[in-house]
C-alpha positions in Angstrom: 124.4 26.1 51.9 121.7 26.7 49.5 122.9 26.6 45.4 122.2 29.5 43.4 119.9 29.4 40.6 120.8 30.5 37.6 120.3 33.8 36.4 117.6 34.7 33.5 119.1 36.7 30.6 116.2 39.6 30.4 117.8 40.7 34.0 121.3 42.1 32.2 121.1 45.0 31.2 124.5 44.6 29.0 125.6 41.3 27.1 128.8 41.1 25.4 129.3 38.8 22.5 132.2 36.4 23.6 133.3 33.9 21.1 135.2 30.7 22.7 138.2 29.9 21.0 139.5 25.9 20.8 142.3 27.0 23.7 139.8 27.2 25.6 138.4 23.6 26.0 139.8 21.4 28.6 141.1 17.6 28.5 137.4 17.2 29.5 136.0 18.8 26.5 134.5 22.0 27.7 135.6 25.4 28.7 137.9 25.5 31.6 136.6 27.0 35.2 139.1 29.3 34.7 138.4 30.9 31.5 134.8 32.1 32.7 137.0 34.6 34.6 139.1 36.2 31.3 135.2 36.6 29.8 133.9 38.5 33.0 136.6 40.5 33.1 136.3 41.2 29.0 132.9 41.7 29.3 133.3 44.5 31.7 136.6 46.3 30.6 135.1 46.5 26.6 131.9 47.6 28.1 133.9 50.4 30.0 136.1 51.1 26.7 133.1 51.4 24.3 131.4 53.9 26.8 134.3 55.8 26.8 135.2 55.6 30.7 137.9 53.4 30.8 141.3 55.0 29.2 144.0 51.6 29.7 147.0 53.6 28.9 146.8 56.6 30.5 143.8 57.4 32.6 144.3 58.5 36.0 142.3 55.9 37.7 142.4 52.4 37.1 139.6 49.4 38.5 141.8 46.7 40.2 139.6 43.1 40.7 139.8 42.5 44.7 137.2 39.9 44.7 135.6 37.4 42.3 133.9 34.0 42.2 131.7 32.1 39.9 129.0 29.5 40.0 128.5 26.8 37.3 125.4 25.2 35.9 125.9 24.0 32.5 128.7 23.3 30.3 129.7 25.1 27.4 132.3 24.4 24.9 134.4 25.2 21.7 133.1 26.3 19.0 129.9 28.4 20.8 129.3 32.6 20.9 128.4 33.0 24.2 126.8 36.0 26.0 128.3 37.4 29.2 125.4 39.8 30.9 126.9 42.9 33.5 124.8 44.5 35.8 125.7 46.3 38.7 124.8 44.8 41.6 125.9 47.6 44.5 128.1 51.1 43.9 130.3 52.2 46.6 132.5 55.2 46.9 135.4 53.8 44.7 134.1 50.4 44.5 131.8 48.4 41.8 130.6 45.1 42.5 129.6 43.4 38.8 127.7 40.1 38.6 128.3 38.9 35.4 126.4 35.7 33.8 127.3 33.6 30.4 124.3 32.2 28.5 124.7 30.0 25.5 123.2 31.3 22.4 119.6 29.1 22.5 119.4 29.5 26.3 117.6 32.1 28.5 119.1 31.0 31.9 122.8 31.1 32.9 125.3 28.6 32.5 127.7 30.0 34.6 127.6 33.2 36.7 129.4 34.8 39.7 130.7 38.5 40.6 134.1 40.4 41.0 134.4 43.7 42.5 136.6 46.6 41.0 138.4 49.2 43.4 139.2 52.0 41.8 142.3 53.4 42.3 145.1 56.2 41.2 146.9 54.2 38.6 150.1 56.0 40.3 150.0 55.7 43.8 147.1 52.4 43.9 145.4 54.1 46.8 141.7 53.8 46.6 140.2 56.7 44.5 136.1 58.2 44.4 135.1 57.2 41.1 134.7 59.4 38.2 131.5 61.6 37.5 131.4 60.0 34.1 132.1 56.3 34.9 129.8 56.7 38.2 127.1 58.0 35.8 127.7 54.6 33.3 127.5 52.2 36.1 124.6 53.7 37.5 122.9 53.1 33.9 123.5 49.2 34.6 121.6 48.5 37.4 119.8 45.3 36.4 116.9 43.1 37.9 117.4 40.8 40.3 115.6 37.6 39.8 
């Protein structure tokens, strides 16, 4: 199996600010594998929120993460702002598959990146759902480059 390079940051059309916080070191002293998946998944839902397509209390349709996994290049640690890129990498019928990067502030390549795919779904019945006119439109706006 050939390893992934890392990503460059001019291929995201979105980055989200994410500051670490000190829970979220390891005994090893840097961020834990785990924690790069909370920052995709904020990266994307605040992306959603501030473009108005994503209503958490009460919208109709909800994305549920089916699939996700991550690649790691560098480490990163408390105190840093890091930057997690979203582009879109493929748009289905009622499904979104995201790869999401995190770049340290004085770096133009990835330190960690990976995917997760949304299904979107009725938030009542959890069967899969088209997605909406007005989030379709969004993610079509975040198509990126690949490198």
């Amino acid at each position: 199996m050939t390893r992934p390079q890392p990503w460059p940051r001019q291929s995201f059309p979105y980055l989200h600010p994410t500051p670490t916080r000190w829970a979220d070191n390891d005994v090893y002293g840097h961020i834990n594998n785990v924690t790069y998946y909370a920052y995709f998944d904020t990266a994307v839902n605040a992306l959603l929120l501030a473009r108005g397509v994503l209503d958490i209390h009460s919208g109709a349709t909800i994305g549920l993460v089916v699939e996700t996994g991550c690649t790691y290049f560098a480490a990163a640690s408390f105190p840093e702002v890091l930057h997690v890129g979203v582009r879109v990498a493929q748009l289905g019928n009622s499904s979104v598959r995201y790869e999401l990067a995190v770049f340290q502030a004085d770096n133009d390549t990835a330190c960690a990146q990976g995917h997760f795919v949304h299904v979107y779904v009725d938030r009542e019945t959890r069967r899969p759902v088209p997605l909406p006119a007005n989030l379709r439109a969004v993610l079509e706006g975040l198509h990126g480059t690949s490198p």
